[in-house]
C-alpha positions as CSV (number, residue, x, y, z in Angstrom):
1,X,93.8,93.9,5.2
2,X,90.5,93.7,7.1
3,X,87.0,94.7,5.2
4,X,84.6,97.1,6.5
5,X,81.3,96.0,7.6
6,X,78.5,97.6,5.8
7,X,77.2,100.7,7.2
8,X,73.5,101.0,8.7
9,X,72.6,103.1,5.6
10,X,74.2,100.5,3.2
11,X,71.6,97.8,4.8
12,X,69.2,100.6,4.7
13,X,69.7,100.8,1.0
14,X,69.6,97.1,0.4
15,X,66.3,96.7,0.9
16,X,65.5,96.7,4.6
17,X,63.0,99.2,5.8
18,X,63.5,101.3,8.7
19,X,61.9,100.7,11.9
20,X,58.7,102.7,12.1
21,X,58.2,103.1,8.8
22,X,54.9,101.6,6.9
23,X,54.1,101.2,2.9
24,X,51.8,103.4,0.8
25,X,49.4,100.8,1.4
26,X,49.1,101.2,4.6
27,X,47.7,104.6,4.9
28,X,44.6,102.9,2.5
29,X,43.7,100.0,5.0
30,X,43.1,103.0,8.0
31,X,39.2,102.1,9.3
32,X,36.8,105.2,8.9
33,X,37.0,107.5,12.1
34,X,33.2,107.0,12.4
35,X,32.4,103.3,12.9
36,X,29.3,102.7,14.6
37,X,27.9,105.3,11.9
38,X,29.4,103.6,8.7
39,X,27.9,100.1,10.4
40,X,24.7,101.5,10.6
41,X,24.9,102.8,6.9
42,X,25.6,99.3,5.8
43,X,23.2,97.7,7.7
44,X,20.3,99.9,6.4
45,X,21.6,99.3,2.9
46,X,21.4,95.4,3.5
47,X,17.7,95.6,5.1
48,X,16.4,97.9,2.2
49,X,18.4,95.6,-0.3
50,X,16.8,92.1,1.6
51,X,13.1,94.4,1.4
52,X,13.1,94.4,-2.1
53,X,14.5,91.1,-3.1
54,X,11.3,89.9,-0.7
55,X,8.8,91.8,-2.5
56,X,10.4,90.8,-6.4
57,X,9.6,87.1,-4.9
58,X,6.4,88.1,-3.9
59,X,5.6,89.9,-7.4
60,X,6.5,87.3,-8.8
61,X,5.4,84.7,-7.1
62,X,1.8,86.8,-7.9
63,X,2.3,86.7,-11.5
64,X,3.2,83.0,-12.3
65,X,-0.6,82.8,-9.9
66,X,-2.2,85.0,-12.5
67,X,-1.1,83.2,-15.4
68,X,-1.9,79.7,-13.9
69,X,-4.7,81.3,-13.7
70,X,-5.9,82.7,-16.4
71,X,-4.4,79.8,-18.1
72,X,-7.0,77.6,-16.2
73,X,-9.7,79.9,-17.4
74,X,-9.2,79.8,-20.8
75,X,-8.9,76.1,-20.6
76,X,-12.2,76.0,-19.2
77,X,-14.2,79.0,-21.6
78,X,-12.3,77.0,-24.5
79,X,-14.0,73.6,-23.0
80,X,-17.4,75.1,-22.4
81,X,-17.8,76.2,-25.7
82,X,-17.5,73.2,-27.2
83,X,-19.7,71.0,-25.0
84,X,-22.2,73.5,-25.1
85,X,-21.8,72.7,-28.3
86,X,-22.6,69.4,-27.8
87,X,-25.7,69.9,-26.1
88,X,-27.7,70.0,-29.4
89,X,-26.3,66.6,-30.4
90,X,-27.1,65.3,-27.1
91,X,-30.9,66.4,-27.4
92,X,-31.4,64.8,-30.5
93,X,-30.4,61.6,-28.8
94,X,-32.8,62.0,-26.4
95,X,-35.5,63.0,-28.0
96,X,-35.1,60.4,-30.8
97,X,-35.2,57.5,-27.9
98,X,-38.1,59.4,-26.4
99,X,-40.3,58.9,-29.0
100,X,-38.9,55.7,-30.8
101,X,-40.9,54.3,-33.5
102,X,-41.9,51.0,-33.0
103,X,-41.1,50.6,-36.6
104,X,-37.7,51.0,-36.4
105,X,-35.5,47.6,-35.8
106,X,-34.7,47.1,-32.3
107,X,-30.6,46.7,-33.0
108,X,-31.2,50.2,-34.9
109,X,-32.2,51.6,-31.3
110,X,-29.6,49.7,-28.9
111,X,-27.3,51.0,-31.5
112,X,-28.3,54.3,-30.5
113,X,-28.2,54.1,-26.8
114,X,-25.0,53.1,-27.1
115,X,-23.9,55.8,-29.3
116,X,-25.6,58.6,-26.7
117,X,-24.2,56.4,-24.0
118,X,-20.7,56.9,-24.9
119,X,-21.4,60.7,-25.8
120,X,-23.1,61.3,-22.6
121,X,-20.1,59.5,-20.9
122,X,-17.4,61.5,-22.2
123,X,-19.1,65.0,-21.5
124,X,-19.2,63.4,-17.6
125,X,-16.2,62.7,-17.9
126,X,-14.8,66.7,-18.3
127,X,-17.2,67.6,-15.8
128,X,-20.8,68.2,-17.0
129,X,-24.0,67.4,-14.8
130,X,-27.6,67.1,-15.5
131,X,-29.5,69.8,-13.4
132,X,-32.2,68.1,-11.1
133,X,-35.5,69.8,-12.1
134,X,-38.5,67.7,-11.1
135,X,-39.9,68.1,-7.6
136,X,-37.0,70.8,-7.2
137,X,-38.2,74.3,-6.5
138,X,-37.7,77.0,-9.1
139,X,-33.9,78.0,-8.7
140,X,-33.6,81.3,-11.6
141,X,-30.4,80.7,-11.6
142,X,-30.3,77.0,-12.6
143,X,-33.9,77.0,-14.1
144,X,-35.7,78.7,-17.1
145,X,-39.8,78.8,-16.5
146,X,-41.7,79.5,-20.0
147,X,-45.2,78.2,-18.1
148,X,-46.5,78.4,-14.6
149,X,-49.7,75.9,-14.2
150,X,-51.8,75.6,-11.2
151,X,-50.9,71.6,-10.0
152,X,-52.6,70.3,-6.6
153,X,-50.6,68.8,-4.8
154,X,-46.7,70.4,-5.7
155,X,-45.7,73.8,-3.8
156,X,-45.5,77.2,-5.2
157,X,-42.6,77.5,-7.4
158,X,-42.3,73.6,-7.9
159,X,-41.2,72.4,-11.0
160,X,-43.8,70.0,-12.1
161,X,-42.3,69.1,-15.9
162,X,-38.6,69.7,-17.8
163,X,-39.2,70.8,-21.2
164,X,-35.6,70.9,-22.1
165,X,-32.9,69.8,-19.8
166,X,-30.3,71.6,-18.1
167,X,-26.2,71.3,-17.6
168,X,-23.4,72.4,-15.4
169,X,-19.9,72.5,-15.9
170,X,-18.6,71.7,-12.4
171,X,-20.2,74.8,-11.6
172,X,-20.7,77.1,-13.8
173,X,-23.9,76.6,-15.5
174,X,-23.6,75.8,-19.2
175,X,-27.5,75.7,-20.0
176,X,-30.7,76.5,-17.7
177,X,-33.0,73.6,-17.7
178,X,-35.8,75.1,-19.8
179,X,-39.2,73.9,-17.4
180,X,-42.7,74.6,-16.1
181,X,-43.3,75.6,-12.4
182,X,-46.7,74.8,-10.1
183,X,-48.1,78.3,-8.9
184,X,-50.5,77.5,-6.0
185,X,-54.4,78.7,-6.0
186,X,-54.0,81.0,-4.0
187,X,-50.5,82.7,-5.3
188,X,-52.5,82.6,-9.0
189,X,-55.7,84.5,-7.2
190,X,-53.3,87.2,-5.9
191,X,-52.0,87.7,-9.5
192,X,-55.0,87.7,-11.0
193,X,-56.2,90.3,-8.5
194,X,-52.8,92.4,-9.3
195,X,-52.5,95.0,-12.0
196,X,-54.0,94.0,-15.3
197,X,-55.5,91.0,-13.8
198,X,-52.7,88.6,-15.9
199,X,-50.4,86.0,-14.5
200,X,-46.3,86.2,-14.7
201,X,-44.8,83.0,-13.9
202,X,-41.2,82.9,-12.3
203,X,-39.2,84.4,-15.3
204,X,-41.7,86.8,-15.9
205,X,-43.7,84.3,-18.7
206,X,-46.8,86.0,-19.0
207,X,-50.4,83.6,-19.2
């Protein structure tokens, strides 16, 4: 006795799908009826999203600046201080060499050189300058006049003699140069003829 062939239902049942016939999942994967609009949502959304990436870099970017920055200028307010410290020390060796004894040993002074040498050398060395004062004209900004004189022969407003002398720090000024300043004849015989008849020197000294 012959068998009977499976029916088209039996091969149906075994696992076959009929023609025509999807999965579930493919009613999920159907594109949106409005393309060109959904592509231009998701467009917009990647420019504003690409925006503000660019201005976090930028912010931040600005604010490792700042603290550089402000990191430098601490360094440098922190550094001033102290060699304006210095300046003091600096004096004393100058003024002692200025007016040496002729008493004292001369090893004692060459020892003493050296030591302002050296001191002098390391404050260069981080920056500091001497201000140039003599046969300069009267800068306020750089200079400090506690006497105007009347000197033939120098300008108005030249600095004929530093009292004290004066420092930068690259350039910022650490110390004014403390001087006096040549007021011509004539400049003096205006003053005199002003109110009060009294003469005010370039910082507003009064002779």
């Amino acid at each position: 006795m012959s068998e009977t062939p499976p029916s088209q239902t039996e091969e149906t049942a075994g696992g076959f799908p009929e023609e025509g016939k999807g999965t579930p999942a493919s009613h999920d994967a159907r594109l949106p009826e409005d393309l060109p609009a959904a592509y231009e949502k998701l467009l917009a959304e990647k420019h504003e999203l690409f925006d503000r990436l660019l201005r976090k870099q930028a912010e931040l970017e600005n604010f490792r600046k700042r603290l550089q920055r402000e990191k430098e200028e601490f360094i440098q307010h922190a550094t001033g201080d102290l060699l304006r410290a210095l300046l003091p020390v600096l004096d004393g060796f100058e003024r002692a060499l200025k007016h040496r004894d002729e008493s004292v040993p001369e090893a004692y002074v060459q020892g003493v050189k050296l030591i302002y040498q050296e001191l002098f050398d390391v404050m260069s060395r981080a920056g500091v300058t001497a201000i140039e004062t003599t046969g300069k004209l009267f800068d306020p900004h750089l200079h400090q006049a506690v006497e105007t004189v009347e000197a033939p022969g120098h300008r108005d407003q030249e600095i004929v003699e530093e009292l004290q002398r004066g420092y930068k720090l690259r350039h910022r000024l650490l110390r004014p140069a403390v001087v006096k300043v040549a007021l011509s004849r004539k400049a003096a015989g205006d003053k005199l003829d002003g109110p009060g008849g009294s003469t005010a020197g370039p910082s507003g000294v009064t002779h």
